[in-house]
TORKOL-4160 file (C-alpha; in steps of 0.2 Angstrom, whole numbers, padded with zeros to 4 digits, m for minus):
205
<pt num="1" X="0342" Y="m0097" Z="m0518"/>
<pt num="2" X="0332" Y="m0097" Z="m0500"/>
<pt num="3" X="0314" Y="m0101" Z="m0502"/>
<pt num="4" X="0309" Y="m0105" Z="m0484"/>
<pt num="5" X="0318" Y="m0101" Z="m0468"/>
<pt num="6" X="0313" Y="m0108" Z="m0451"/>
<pt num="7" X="0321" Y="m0102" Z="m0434"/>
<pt num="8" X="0320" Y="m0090" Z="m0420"/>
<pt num="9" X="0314" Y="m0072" Z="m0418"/>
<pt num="10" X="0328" Y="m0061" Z="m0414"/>
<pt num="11" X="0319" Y="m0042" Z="m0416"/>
<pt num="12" X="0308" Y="m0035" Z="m0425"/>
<pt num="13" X="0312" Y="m0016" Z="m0437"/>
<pt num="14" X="0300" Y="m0005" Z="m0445"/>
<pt num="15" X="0297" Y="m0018" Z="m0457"/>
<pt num="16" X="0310" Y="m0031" Z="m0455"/>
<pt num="17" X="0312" Y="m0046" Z="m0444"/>
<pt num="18" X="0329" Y="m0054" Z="m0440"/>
<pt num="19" X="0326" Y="m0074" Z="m0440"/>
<pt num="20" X="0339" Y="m0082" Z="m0432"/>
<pt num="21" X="0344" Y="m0098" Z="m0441"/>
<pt num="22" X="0356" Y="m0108" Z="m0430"/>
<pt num="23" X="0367" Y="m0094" Z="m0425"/>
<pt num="24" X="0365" Y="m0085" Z="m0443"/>
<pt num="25" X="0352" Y="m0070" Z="m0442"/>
<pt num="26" X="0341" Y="m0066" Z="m0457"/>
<pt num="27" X="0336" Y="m0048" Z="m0461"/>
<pt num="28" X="0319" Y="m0050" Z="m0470"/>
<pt num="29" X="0307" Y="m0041" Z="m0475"/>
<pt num="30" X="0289" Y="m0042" Z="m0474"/>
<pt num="31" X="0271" Y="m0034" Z="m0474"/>
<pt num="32" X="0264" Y="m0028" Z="m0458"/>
<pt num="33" X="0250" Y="m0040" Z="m0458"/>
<pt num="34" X="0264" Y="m0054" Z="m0458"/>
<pt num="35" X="0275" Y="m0046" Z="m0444"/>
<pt num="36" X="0258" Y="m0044" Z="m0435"/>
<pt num="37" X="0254" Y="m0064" Z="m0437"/>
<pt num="38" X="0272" Y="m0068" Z="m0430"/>
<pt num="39" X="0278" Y="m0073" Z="m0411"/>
<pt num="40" X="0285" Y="m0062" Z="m0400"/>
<pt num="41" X="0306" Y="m0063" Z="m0400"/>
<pt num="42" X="0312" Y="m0079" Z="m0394"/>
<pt num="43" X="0299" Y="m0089" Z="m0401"/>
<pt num="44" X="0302" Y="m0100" Z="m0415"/>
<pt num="45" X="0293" Y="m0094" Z="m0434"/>
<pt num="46" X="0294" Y="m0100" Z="m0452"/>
<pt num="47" X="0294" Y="m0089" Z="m0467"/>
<pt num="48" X="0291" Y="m0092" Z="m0486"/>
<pt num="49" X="0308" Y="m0084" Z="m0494"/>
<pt num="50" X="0307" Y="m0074" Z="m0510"/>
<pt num="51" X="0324" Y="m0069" Z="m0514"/>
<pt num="52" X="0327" Y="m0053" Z="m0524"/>
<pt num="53" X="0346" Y="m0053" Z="m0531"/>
<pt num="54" X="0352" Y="m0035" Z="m0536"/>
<pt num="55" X="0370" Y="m0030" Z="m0544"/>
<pt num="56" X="0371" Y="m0020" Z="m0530"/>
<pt num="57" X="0362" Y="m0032" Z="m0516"/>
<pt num="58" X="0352" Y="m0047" Z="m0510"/>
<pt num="59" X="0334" Y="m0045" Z="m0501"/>
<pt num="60" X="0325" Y="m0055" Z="m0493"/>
<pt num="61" X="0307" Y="m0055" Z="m0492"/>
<pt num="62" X="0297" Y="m0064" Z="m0480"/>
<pt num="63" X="0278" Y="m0069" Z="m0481"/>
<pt num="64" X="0268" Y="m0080" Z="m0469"/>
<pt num="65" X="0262" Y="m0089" Z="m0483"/>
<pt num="66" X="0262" Y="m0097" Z="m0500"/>
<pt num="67" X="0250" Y="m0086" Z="m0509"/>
<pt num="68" X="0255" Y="m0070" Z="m0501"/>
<pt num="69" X="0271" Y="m0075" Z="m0509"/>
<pt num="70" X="0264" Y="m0080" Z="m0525"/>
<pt num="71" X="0253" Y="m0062" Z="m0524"/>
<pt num="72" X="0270" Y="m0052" Z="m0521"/>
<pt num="73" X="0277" Y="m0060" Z="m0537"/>
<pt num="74" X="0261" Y="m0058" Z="m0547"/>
<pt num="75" X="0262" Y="m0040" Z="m0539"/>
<pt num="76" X="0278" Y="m0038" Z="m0547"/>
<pt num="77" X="0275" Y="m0041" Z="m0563"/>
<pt num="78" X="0262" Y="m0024" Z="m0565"/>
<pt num="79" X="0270" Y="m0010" Z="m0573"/>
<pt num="80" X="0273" Y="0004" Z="m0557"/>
<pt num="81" X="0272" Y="m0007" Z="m0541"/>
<pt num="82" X="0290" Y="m0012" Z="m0534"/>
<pt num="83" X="0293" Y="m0021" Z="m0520"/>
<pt num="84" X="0289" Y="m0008" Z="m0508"/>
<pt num="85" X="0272" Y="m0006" Z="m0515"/>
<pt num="86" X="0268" Y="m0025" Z="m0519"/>
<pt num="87" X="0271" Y="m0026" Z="m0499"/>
<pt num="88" X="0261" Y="m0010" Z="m0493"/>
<pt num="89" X="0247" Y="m0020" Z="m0503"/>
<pt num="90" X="0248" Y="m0035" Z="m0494"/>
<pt num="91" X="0248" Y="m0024" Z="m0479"/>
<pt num="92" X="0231" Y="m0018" Z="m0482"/>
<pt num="93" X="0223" Y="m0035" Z="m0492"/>
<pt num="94" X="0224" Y="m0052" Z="m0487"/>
<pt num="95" X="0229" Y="m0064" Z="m0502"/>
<pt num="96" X="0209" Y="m0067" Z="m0505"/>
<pt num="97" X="0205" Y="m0050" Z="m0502"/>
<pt num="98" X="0213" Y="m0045" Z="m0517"/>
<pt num="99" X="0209" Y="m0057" Z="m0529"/>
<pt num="100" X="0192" Y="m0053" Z="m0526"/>
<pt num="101" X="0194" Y="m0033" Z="m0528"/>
<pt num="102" X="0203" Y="m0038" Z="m0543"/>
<pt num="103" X="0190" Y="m0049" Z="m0549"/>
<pt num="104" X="0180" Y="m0039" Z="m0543"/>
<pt num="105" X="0186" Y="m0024" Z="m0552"/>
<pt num="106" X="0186" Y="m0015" Z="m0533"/>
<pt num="107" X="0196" Y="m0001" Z="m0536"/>
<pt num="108" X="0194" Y="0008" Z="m0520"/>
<pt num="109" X="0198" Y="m0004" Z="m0511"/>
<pt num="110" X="0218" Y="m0006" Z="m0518"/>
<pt num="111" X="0218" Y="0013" Z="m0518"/>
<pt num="112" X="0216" Y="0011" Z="m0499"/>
<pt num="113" X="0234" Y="0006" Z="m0500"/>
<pt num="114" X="0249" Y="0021" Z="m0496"/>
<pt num="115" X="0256" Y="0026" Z="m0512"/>
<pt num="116" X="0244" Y="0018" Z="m0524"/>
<pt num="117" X="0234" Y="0030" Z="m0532"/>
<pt num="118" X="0219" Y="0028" Z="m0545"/>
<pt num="119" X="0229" Y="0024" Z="m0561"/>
<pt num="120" X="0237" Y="0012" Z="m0554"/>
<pt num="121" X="0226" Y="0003" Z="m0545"/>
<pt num="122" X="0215" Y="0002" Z="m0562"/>
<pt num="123" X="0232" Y="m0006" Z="m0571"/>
<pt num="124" X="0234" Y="m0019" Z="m0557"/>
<pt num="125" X="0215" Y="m0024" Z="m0560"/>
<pt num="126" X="0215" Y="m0025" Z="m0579"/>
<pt num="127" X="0233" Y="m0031" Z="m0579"/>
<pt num="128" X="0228" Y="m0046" Z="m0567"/>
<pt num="129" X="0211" Y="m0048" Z="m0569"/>
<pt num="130" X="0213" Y="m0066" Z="m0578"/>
<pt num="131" X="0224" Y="m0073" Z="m0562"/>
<pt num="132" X="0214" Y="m0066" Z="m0546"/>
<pt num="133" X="0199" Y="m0078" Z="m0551"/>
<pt num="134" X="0211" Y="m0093" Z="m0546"/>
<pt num="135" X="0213" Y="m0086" Z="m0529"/>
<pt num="136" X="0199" Y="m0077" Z="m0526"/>
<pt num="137" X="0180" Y="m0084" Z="m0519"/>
<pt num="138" X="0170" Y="m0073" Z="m0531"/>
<pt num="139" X="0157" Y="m0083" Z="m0543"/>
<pt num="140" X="0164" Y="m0079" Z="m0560"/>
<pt num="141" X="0146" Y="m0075" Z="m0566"/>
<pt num="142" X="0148" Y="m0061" Z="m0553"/>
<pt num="143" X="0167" Y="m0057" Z="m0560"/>
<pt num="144" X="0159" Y="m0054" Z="m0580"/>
<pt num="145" X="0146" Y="m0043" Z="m0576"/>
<pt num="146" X="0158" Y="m0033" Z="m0565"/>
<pt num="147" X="0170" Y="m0032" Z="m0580"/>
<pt num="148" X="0157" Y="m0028" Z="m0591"/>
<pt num="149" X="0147" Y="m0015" Z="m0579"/>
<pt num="150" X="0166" Y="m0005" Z="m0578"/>
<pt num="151" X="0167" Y="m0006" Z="m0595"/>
<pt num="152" X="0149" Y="0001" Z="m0599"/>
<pt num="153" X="0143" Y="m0012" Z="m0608"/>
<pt num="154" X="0128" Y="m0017" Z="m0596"/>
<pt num="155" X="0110" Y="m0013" Z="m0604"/>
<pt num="156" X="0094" Y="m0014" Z="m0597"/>
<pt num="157" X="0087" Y="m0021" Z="m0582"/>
<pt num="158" X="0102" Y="m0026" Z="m0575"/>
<pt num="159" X="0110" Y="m0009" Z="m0579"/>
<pt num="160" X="0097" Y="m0001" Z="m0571"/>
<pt num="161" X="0098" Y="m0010" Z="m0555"/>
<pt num="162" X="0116" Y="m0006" Z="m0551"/>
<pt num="163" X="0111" Y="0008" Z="m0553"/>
<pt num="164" X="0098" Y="0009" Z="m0540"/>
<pt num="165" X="0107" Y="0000" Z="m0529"/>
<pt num="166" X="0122" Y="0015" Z="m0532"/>
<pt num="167" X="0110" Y="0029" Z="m0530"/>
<pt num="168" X="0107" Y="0021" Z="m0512"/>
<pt num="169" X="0122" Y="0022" Z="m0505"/>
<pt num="170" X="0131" Y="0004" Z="m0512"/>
<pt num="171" X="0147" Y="0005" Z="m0519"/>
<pt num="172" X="0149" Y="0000" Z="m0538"/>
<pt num="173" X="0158" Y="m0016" Z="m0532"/>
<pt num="174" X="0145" Y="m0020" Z="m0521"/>
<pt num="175" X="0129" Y="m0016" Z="m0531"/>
<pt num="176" X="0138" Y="m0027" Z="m0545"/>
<pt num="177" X="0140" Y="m0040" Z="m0535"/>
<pt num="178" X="0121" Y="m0042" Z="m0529"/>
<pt num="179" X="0113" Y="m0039" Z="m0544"/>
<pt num="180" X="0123" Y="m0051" Z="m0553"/>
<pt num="181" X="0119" Y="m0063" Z="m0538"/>
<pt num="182" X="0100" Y="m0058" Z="m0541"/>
<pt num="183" X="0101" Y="m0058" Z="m0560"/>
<pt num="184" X="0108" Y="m0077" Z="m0556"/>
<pt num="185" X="0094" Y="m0083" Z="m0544"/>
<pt num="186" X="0078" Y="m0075" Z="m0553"/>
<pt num="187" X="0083" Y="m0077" Z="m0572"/>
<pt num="188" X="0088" Y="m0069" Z="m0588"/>
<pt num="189" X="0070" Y="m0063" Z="m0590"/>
<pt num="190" X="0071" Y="m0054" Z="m0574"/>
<pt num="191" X="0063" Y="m0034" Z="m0571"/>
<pt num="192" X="0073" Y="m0019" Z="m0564"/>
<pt num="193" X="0059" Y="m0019" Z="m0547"/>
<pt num="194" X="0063" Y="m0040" Z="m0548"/>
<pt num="195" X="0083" Y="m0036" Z="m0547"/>
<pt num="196" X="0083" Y="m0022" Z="m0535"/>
<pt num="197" X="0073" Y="m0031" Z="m0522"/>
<pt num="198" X="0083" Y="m0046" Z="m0524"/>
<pt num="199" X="0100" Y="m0037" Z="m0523"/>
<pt num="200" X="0095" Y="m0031" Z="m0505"/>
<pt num="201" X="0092" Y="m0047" Z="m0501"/>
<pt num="202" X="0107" Y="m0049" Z="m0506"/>
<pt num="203" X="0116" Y="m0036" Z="m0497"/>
<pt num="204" X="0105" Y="m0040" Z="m0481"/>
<pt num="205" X="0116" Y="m0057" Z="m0480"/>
């Protein structure tokens, strides 16, 4: 199995590069954002390999890094994304970006992607909500109260300020995210006025 190549651009396709290897040129596939970050042809690159074997061929996908690599697996492993979705996500997310909308339960923001829809990017962050908080930068106290606002369990104060925050124009994700932020700063036994005011704060930053 190939997991790293390192050589010279040769030319770039739609979405393939051609990494020249000592005389030996590599068709690999990749996401935009990692044919974006590479040199012009004729300059020397490195690429994480993840090989794909098929009865019927061999694939090579490339990524500029580690964890976009280990993304693209983890993408794999949700029921309806293949590789060409799993890459089309990459394109539109950086690795962190998308453990944090998954953490994050961001739905939106996946849906951005070409040929992700709703449903599927709900199953992507239920079905990986326990391994986006590894790569992702969101405080976990913010993560459960995300979980539990999509869910519908949030009561009182806190239920009412995401609210509020939604009614002014703040996505769900968002609202979430600086009331829990709030809720963390100013206490359990904080007041809906209390929450609101300190989730603009919040947003302000």
């Amino acid at each position: 199995m190939i997991g790293k190549l390192k050589g010279v651009i040769d030319s770039y396709g739609e979405d393939t590069v051609i990494l020249d290897v000592h005389g030996v040129g590599y068709l690999v596939h990749c996401s935009s954002r990692t044919l974006q970050a590479l040199p012009q042809a004729g300059e020397a690159a490195t690429l994480f390999i993840e090989t794909i074997v098929r009865e019927d061929m061999i694939r090579l996908f490339g990524f500029a890094s580690a964890v976009e690599q280990q993304w693209f697996n983890i993408l794999l492993g949700v029921q309806g994304v293949g590789q060409k979705v799993a890459l089309a996500i990459l394109s539109t997310l950086r690795p962190a970006e998308l453990a944090n909308a998954i953490a994050m339960k961001d739905k939106a923001a996946i849906a951005r992607t070409s040929g992700v829809g709703p449903k599927l990017a709900e199953r992507i962050c239920v079905e990986l909500k326990d391994k986006a908080p590894a790569f992702g930068s969101v405080d976990p106290a913010v993560a459960k109260l995300a979980g539990e606002a999509d869910e519908g369990r949030v009561k009182g104060p806190l239920k009412d300020a995401i609210s509020a925050l939604v009614n002014l124009g703040y996505g769900q994700p968002q609202a979430t995210a600086a009331v829990a932020a709030a809720a963390k700063a100013l206490g359990e036994a904080a007041e809906t006025g209390q929450l609101i005011r300190q989730g603009l704060k919040e947003l302000a930053k």
